[in-house]
BAFI-3210 file (N, C-alpha, C; in Angstrom, 3 decimals, decimal comma, padded with zeros to 6 digits):
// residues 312
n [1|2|3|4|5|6|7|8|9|10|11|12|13|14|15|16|17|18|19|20|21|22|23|24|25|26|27|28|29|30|31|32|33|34|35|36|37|38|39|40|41|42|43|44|45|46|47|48|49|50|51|52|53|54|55|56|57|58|59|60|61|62|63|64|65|66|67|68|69|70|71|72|73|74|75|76|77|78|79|80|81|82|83|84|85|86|87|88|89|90|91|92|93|94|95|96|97|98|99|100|101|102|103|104|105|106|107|108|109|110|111|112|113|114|115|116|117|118|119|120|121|122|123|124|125|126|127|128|129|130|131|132|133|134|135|136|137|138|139|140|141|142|143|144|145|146|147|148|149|150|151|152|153|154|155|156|157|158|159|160|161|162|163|164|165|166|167|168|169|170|171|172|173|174|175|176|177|178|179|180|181|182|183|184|185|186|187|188|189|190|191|192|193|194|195|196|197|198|199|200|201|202|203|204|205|206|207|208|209|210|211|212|213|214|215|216|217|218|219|220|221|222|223|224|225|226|227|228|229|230|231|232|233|234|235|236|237|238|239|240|241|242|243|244|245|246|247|248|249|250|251|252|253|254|255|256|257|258|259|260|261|262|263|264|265|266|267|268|269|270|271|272|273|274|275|276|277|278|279|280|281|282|283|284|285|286|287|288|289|290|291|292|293|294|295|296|297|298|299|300|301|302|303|304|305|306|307|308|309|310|311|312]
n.u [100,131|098,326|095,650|095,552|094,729|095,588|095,368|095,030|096,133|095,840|097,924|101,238|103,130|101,751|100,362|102,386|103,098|100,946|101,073|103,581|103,007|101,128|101,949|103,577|101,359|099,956|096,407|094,786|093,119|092,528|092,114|091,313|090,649|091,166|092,134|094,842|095,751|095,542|093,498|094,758|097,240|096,645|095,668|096,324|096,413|093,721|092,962|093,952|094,174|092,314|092,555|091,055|089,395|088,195|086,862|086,687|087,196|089,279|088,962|086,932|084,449|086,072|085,080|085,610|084,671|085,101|087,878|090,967|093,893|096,428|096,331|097,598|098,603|098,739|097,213|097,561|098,115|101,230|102,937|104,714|103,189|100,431|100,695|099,457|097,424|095,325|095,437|093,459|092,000|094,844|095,411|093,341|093,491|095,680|094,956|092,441|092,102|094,175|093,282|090,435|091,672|093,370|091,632|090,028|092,029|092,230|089,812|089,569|092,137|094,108|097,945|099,346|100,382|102,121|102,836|104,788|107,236|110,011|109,744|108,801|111,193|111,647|113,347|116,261|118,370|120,155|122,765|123,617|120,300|119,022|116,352|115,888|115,982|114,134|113,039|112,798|110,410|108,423|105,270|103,414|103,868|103,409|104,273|103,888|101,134|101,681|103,869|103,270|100,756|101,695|103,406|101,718|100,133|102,042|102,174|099,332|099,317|101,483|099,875|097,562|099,516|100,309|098,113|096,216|097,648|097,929|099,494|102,027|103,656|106,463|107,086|109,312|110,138|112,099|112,374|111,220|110,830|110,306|108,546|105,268|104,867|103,320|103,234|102,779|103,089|105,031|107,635|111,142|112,365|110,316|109,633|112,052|112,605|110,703|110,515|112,727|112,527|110,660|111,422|112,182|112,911|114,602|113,327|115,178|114,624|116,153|119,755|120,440|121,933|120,665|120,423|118,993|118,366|117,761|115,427|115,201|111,883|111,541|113,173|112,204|109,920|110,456|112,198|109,953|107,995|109,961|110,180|107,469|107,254|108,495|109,419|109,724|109,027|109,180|109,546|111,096|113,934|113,480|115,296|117,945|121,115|122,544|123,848|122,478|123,448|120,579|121,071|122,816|121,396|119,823|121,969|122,179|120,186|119,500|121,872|120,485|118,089|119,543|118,875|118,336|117,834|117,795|119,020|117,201|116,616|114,830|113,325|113,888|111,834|109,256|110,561|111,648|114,042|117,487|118,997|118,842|119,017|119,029|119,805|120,863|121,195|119,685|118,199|119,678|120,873|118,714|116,204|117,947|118,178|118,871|119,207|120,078|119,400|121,067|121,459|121,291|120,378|118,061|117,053|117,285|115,180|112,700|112,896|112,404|109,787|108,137|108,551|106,912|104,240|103,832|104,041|106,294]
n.v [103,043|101,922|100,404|100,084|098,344|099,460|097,748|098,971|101,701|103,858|103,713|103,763|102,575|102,087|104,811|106,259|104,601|104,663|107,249|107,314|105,806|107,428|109,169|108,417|107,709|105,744|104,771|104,810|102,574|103,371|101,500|101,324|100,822|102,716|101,925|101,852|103,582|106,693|109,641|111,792|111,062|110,681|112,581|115,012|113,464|113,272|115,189|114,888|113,416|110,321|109,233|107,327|107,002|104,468|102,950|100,540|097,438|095,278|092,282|091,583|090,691|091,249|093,632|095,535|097,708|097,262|097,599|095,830|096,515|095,451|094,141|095,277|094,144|095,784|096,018|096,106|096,099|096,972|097,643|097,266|098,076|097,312|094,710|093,720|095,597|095,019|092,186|090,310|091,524|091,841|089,195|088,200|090,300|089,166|086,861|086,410|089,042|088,555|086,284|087,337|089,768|088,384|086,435|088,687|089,346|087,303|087,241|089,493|089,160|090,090|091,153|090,041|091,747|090,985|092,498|091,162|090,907|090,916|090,158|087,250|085,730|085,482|085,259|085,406|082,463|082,413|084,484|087,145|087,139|085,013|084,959|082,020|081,556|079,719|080,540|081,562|081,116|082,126|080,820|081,011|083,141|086,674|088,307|086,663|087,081|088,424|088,051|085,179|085,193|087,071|084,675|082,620|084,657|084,361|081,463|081,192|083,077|081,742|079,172|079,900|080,982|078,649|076,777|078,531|079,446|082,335|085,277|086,239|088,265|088,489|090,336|091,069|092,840|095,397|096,513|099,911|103,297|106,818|109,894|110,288|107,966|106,770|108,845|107,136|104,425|102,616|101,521|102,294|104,286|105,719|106,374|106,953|109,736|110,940|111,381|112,446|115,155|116,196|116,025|114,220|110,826|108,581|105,609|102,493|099,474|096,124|096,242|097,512|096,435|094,992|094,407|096,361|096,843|099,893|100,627|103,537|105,441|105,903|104,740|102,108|101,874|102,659|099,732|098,584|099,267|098,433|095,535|095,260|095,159|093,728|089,965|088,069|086,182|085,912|085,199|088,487|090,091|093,120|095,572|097,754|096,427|097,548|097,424|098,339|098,914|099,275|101,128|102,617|104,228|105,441|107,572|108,280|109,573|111,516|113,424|114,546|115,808|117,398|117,174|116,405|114,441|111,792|108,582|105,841|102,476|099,138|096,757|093,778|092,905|090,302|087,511|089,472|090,263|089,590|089,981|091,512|091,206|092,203|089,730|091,494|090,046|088,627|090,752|093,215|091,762|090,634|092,953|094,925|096,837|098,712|100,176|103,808|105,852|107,165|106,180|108,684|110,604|109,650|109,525|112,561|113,849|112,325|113,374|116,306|115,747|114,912|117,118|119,161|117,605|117,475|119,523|120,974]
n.w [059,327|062,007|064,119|067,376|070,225|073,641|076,591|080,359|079,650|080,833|082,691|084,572|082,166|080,607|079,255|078,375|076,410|075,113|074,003|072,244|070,705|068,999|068,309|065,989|064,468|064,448|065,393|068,314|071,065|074,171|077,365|080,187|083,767|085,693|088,384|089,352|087,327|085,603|084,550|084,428|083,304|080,863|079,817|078,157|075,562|074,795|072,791|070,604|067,326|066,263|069,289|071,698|074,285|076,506|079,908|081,474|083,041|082,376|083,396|082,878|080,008|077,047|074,222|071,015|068,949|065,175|063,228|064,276|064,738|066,577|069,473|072,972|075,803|078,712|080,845|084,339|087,811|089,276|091,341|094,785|096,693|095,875|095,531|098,385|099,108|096,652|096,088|094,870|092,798|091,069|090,755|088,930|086,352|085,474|084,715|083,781|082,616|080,810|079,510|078,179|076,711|074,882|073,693|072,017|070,463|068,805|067,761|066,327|064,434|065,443|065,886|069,407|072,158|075,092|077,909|080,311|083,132|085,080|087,040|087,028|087,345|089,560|092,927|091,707|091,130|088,976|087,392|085,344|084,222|081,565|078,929|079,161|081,592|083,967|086,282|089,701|092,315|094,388|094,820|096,518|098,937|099,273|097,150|095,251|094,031|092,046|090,480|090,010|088,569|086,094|084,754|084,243|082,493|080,672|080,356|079,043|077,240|074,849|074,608|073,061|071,105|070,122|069,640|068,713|066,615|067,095|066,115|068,106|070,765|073,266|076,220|078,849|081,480|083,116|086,195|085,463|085,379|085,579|084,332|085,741|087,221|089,842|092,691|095,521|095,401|095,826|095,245|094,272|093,044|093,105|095,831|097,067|095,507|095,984|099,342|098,984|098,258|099,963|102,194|104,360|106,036|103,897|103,449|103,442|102,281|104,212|103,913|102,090|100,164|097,933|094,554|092,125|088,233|086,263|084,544|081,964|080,941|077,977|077,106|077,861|076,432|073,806|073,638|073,752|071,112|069,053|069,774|069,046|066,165|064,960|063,798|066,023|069,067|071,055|075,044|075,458|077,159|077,846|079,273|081,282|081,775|083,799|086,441|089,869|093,384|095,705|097,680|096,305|094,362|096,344|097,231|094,730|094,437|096,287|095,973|093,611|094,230|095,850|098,613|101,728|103,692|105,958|105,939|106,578|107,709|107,127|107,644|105,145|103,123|102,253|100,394|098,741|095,948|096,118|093,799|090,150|087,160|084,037|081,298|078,191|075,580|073,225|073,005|071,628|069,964|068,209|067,953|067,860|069,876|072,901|075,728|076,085|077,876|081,051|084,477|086,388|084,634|084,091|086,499|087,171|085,476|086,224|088,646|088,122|087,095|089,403|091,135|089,914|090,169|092,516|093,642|094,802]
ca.u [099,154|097,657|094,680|096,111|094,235|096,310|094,620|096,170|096,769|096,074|098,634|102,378|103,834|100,908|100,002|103,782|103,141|099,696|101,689|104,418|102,074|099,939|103,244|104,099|100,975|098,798|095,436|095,026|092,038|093,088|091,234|091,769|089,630|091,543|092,370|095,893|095,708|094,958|093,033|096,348|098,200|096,336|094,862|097,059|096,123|092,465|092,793|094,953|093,218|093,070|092,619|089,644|089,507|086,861|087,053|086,692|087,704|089,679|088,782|085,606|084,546|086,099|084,690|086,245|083,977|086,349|089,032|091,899|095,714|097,200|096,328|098,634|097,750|099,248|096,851|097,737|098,892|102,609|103,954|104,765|102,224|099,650|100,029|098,901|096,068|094,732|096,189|092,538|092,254|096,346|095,096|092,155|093,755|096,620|094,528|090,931|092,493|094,756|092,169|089,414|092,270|093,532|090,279|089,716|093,206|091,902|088,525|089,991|093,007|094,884|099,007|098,686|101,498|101,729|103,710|105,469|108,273|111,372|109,262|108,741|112,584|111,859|114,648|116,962|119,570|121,027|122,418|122,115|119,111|118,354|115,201|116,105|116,361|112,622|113,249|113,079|109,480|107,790|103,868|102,141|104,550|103,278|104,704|103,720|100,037|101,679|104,767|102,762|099,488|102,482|104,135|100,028|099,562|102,696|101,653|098,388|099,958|101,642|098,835|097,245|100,089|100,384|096,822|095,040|098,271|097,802|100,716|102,054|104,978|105,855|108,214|110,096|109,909|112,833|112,365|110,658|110,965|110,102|107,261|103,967|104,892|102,361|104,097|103,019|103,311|106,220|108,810|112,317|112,673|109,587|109,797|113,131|112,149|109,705|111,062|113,954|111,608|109,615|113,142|111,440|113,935|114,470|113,515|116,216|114,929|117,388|120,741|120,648|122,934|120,552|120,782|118,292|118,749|117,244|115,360|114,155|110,816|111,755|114,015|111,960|108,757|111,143|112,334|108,629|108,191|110,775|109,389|106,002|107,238|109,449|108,625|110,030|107,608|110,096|109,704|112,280|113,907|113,803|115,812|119,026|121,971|123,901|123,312|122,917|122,602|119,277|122,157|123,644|120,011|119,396|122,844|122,046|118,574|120,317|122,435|120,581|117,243|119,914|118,085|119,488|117,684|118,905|118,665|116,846|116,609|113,803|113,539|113,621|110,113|108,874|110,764|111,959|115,009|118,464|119,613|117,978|119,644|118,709|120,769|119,238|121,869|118,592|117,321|120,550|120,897|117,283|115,838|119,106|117,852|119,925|119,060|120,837|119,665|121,745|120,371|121,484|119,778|116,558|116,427|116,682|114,080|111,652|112,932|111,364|108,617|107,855|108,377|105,677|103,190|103,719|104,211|107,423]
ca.v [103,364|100,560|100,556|099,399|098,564|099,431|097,721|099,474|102,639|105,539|103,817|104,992|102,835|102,136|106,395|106,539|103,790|105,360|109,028|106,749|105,233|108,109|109,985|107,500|107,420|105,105|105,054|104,167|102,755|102,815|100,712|101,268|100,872|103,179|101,133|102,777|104,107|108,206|110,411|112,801|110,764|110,540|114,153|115,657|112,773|113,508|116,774|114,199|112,798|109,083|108,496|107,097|106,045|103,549|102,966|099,135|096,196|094,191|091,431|091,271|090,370|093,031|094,093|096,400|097,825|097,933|096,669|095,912|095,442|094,942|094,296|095,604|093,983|096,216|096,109|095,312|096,871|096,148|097,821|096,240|098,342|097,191|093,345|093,344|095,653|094,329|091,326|089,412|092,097|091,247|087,902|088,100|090,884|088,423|085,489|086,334|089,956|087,829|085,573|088,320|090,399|086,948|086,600|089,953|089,872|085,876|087,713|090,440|088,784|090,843|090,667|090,258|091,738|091,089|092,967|090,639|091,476|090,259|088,871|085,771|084,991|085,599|085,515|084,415|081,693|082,539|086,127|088,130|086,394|085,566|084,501|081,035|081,177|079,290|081,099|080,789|082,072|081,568|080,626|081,514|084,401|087,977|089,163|085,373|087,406|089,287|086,429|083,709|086,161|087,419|083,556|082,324|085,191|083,867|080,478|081,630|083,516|080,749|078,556|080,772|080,971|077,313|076,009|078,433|080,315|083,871|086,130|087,009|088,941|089,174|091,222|091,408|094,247|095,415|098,384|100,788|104,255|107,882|110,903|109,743|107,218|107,641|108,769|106,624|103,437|101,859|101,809|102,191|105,115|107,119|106,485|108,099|111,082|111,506|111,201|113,403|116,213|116,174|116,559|112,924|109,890|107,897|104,110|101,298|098,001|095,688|097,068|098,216|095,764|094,278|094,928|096,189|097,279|100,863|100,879|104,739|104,096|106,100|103,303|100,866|101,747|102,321|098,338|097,472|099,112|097,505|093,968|094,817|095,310|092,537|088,929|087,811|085,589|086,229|086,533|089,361|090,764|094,471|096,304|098,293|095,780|098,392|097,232|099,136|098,389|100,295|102,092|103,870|104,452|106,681|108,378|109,544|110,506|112,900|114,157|115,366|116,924|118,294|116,608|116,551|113,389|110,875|107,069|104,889|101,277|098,955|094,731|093,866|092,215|088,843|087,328|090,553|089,469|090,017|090,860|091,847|091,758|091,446|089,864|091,789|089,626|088,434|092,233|093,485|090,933|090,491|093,970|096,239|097,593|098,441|101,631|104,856|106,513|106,186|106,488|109,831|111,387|109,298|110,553|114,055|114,020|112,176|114,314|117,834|115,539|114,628|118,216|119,638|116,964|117,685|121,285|121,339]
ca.w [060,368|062,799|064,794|068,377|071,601|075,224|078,127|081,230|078,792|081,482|083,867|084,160|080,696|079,268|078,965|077,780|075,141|073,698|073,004|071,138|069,098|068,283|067,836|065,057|063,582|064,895|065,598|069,691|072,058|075,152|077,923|081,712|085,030|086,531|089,876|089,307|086,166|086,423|083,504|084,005|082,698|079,126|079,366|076,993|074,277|074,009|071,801|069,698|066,197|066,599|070,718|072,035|076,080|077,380|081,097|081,118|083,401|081,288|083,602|082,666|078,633|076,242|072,803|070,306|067,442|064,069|062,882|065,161|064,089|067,720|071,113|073,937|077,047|080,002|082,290|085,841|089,021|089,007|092,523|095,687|097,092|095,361|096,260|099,496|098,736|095,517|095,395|094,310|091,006|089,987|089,818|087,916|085,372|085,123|084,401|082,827|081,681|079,819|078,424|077,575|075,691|073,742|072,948|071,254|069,910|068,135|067,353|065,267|063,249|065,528|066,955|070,690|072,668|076,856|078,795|081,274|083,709|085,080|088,623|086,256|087,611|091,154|093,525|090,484|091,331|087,696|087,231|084,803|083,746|080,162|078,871|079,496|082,835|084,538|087,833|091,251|092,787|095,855|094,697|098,318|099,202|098,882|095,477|094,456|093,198|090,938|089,964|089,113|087,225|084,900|084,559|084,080|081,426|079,531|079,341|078,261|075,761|074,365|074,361|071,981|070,092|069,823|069,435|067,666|065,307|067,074|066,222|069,829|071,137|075,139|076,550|079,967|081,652|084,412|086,445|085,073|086,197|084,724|084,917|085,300|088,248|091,541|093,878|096,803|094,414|096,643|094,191|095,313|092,899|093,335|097,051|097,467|095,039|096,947|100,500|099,545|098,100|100,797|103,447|105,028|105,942|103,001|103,530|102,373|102,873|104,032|103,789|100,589|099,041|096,622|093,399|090,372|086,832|086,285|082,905|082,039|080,096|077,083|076,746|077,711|075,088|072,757|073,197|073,300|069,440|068,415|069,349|068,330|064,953|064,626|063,935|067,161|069,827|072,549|075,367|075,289|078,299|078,042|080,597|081,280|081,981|084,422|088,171|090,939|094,571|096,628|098,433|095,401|094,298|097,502|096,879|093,354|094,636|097,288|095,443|092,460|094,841|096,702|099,612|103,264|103,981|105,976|105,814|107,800|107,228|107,623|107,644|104,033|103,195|102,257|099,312|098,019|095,158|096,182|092,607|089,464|086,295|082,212|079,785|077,114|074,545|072,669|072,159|070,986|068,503|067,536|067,414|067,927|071,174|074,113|076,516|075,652|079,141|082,282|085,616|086,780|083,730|084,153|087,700|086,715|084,678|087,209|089,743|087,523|087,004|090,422|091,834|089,101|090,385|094,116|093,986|095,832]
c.u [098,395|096,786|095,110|095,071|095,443|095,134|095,621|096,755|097,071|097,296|100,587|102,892|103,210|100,617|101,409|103,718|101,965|100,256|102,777|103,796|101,387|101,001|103,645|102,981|099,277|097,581|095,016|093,864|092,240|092,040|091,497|090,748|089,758|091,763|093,420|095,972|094,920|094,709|094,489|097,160|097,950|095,475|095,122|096,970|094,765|091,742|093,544|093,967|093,187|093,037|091,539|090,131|088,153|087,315|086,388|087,635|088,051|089,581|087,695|085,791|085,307|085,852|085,252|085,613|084,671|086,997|090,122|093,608|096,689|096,374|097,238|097,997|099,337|098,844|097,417|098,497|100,094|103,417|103,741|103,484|100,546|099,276|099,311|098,215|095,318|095,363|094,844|092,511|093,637|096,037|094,850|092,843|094,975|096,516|093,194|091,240|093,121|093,843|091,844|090,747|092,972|092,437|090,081|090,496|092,738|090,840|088,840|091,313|094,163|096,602|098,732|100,440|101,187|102,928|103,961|106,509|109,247|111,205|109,099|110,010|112,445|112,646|116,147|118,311|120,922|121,217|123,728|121,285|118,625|117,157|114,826|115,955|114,708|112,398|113,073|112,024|108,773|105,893|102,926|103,001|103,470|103,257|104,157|102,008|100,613|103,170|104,103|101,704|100,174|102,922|102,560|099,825|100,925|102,106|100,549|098,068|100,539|100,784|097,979|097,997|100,354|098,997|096,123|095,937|098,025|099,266|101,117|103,513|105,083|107,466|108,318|110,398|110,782|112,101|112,714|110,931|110,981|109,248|106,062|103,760|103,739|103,560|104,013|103,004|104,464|107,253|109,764|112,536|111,740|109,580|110,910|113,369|111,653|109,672|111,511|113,449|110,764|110,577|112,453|112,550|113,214|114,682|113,869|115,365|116,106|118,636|121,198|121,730|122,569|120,147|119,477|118,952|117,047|116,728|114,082|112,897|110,775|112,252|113,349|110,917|109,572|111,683|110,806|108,302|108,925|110,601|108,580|105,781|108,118|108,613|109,480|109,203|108,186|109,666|111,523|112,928|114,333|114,161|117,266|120,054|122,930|123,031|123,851|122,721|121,338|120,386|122,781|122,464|119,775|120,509|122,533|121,226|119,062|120,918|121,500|118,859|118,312|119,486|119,419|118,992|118,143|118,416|118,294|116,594|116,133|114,001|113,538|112,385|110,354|109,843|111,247|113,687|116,367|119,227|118,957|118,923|119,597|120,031|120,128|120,443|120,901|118,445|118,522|120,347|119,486|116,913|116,970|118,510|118,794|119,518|120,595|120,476|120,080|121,192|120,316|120,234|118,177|116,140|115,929|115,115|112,696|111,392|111,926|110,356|107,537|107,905|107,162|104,270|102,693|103,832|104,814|108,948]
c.v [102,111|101,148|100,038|099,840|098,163|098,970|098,499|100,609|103,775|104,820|103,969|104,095|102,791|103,834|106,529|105,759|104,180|106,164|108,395|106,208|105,972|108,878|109,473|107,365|106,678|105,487|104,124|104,185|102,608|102,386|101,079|101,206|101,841|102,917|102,038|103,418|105,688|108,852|111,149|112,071|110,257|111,913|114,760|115,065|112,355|114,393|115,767|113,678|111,102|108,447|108,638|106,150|105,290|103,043|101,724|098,194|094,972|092,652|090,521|091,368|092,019|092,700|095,435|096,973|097,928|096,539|097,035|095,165|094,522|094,976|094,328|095,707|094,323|096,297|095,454|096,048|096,042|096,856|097,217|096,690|097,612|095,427|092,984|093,900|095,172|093,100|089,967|090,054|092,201|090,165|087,522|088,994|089,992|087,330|085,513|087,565|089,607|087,145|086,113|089,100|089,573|086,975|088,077|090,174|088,467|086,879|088,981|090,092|089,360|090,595|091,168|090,238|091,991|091,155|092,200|091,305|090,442|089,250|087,517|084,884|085,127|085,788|084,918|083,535|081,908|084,114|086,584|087,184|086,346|084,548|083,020|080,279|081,015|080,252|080,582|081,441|080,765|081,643|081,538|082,683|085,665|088,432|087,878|086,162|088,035|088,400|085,377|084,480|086,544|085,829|082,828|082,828|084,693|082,743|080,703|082,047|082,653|079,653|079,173|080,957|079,566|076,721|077,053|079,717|081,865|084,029|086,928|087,072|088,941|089,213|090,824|092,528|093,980|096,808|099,388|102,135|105,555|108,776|109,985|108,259|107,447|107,416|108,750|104,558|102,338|101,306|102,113|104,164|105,960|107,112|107,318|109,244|111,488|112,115|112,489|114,741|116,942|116,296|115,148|111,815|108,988|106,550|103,170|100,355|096,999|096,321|097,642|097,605|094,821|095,035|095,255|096,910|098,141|100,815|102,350|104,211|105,047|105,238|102,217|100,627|101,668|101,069|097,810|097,707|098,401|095,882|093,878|094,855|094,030|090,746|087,887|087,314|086,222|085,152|087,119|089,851|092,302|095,642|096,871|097,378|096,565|098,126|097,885|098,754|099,985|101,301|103,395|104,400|105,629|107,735|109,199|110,590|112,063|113,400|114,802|116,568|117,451|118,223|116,620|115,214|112,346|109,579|106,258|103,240|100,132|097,629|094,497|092,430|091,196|088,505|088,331|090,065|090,231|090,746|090,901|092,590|091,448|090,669|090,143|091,215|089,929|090,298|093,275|093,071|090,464|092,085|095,367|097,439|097,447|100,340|102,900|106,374|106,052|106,549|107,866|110,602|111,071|110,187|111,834|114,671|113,554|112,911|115,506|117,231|115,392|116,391|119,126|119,146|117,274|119,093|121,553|122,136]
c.w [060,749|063,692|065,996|070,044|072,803|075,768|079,263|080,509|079,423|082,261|082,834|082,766|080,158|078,502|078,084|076,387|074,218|073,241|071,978|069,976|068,449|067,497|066,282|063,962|063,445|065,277|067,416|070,557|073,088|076,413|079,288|082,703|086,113|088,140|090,107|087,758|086,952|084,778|083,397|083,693|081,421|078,976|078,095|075,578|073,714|073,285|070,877|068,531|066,554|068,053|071,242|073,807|076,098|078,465|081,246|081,939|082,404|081,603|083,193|080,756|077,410|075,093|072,193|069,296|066,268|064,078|064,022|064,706|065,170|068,894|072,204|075,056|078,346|081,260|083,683|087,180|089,122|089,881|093,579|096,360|097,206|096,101|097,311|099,434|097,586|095,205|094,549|092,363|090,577|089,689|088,783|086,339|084,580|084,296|083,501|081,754|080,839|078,878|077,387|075,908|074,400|073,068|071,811|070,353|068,702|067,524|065,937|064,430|063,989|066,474|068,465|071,336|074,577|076,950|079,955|082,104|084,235|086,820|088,447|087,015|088,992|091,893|092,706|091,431|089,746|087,600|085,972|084,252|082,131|079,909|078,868|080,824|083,309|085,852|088,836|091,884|093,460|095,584|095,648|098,761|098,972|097,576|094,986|093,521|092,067|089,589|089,303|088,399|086,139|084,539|083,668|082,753|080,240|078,888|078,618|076,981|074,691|074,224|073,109|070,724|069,273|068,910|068,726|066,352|065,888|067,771|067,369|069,829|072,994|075,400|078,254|080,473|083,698|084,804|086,177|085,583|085,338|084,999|084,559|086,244|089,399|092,532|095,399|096,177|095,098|095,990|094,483|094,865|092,993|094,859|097,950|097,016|096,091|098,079|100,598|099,045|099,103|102,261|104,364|104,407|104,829|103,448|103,026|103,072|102,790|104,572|103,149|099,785|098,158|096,275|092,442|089,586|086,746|084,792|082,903|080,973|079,205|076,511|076,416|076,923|074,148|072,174|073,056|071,563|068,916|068,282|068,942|066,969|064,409|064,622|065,030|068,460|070,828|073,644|075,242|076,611|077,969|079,148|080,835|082,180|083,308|085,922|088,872|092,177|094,883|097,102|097,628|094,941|095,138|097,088|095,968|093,788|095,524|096,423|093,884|092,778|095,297|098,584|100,878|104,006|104,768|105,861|106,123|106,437|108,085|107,213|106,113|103,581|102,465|100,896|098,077|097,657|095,569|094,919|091,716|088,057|084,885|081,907|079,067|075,747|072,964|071,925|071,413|069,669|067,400|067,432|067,604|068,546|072,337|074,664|076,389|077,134|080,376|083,697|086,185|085,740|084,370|085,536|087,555|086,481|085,128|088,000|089,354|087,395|088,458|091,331|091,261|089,782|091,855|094,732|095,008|095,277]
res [x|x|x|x|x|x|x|x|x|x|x|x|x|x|x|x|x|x|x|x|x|x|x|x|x|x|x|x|x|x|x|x|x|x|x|x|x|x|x|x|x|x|x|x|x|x|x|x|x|x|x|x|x|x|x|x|x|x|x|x|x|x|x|x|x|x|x|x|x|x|x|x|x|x|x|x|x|x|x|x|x|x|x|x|x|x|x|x|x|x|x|x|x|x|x|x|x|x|x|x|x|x|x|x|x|x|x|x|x|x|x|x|x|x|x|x|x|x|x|x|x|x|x|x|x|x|x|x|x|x|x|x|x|x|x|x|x|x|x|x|x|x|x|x|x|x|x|x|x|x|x|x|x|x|x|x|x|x|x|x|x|x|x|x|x|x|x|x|x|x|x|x|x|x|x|x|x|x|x|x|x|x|x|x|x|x|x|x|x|x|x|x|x|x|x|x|x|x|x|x|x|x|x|x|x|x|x|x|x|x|x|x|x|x|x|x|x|x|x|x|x|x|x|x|x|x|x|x|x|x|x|x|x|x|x|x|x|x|x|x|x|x|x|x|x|x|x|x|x|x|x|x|x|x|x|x|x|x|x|x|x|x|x|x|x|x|x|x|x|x|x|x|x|x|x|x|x|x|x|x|x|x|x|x|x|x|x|x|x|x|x|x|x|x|x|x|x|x|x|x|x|x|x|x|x|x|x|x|x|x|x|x]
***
């Protein structure tokens, strides 16, 4: 049993990563400001023994009373949506939220794990991408607030780990996808749930012939335990190796609402990555992780989640 602070805990993996940990054992504080983060999506884990919320800008100084074993810094708005409206608080959560939670994680003895993602590689020139690869990202671009605030909170992270010995883990994080998404979040896959639930043309950007890698986030908490227990700095890339284009994406989606939908297709926006693909070699061979759900399923299972939420 560990004492573990989530920043970013109500939003969609962090809420998924407090019930795993409490599930297991743990004892869990979870932190959020709720910008995107939503109470419903940690309702169900405050009848739980063990889960304490505080509603807290992680940008701003954080304090913990206790003892603390881990810090799990998730905070941050992490859809496209989001950049162009918040793109001053991705900064800041990227860059001082990083700090503040280093800090707290130095202050209490405690391992400090940051959730990174796979925008670090930007429009990759190397594919599949392994944690080797520096990338290819556009600074001043659009997505560049939320690209360089994750690239920022690595080095950061490593700085810390360097200069003052704190035990740090950081993960890679592909697209995500599961219940507990918002579903106006601009997301390829809650967007075409959504759409095709709702009998409303489903929007491809592009032509739909670039590529991501679908990771359900049973899967993908399940690879974050696994690094946060391991003595592994990483970073790691955690994400489902099986590429799909946007195009087959819409297909599944139709086909498993049953949707009549049809397809429209819209300019494909600033710097948005033609392909998108782990090598998760590393997490194989280091923590004997590799995703065991395939996309059809995951859909499913968003899909019943997404019709519950929208009462359709």
């Amino acid at each position: 049993m560990a004492r573990v602070v989530v920043t970013g805990g109500a939003g969609f993996l962090g809420s998924h990563l407090c019930r795993r940990l409490l599930e297991r054992g743990d004892e869990v504080v979870c932190l959020d400001n709720l910008i995107t983060g939503s109470i419903a999506n940690i309702e169900a884990l405050f009848a739980q023994p063990g889960f304490t919320f505080v509603q807290h800008d992680v940008s701003t100084f954080i304090w913990v009373p206790g003892e603390v074993d881990a810090v799990l810094h998730f905070a941050s708005p992490a859809s496209p949506a989001d950049f162009e409206r918040i793109p001053i608080q991705i900064l800041k959560v990227g860059s001082l939220g990083t700090h503040n939670a280093l800090g707290l994680a130095k202050a209490k003895g405690a391992r400090f794990f940051l959730a990174s993602t796979s925008e670090v590689y930007g429009d990759p020139l190397v594919h599949p991408q392994p944690e080797t690869y520096w990338g290819n990202v556009n600074p001043i671009g659009p997505r560049g607030v939320y690209d360089e605030a994750k690239r920022f909170a690595e080095a950061m992270t490593m700085a810390y780990h360097r200069h003052h010995g704190l035990d740090v883990r950081i993960v890679r994080i592909f697209n995500t996808f599961g219940p507990q998404m918002r579903p106006d979040d601009g997301r390829a896959v809650s967007n075409f749930i959504v759409q095709a639930l709702r009998g409303q043309p489903i929007t491809i950007y592009g032509d739909g012939s670039q590529t991501r890698s679908f990771t359900y986030v049973d899967d993908e908490v399940r690879g974050f335990l696994a690094l946060l227990d391991r003595p592994i700095t990483g970073p790691v890339n955690i994400g489902n190796p099986v590429e799909f284009t946007i195009a087959q994406l819409a297909e599944i989606v139709l086909e498993v609402t049953g949707s009549s939908s049809p397809l429209v297709f819209e300019p494909l926006p600033v710097d948005d990555p033609t392909q998108r693909q782990p090598d998760i070699t590393l997490a194989r061979e280091a923590l004997g992780w590799e995703p065991t759900v395939d996309l059809r399923t995951g859909i499913e299972h968003t899909t019943a989640y997404f019709r519950g939420a929208l009462e359709i």
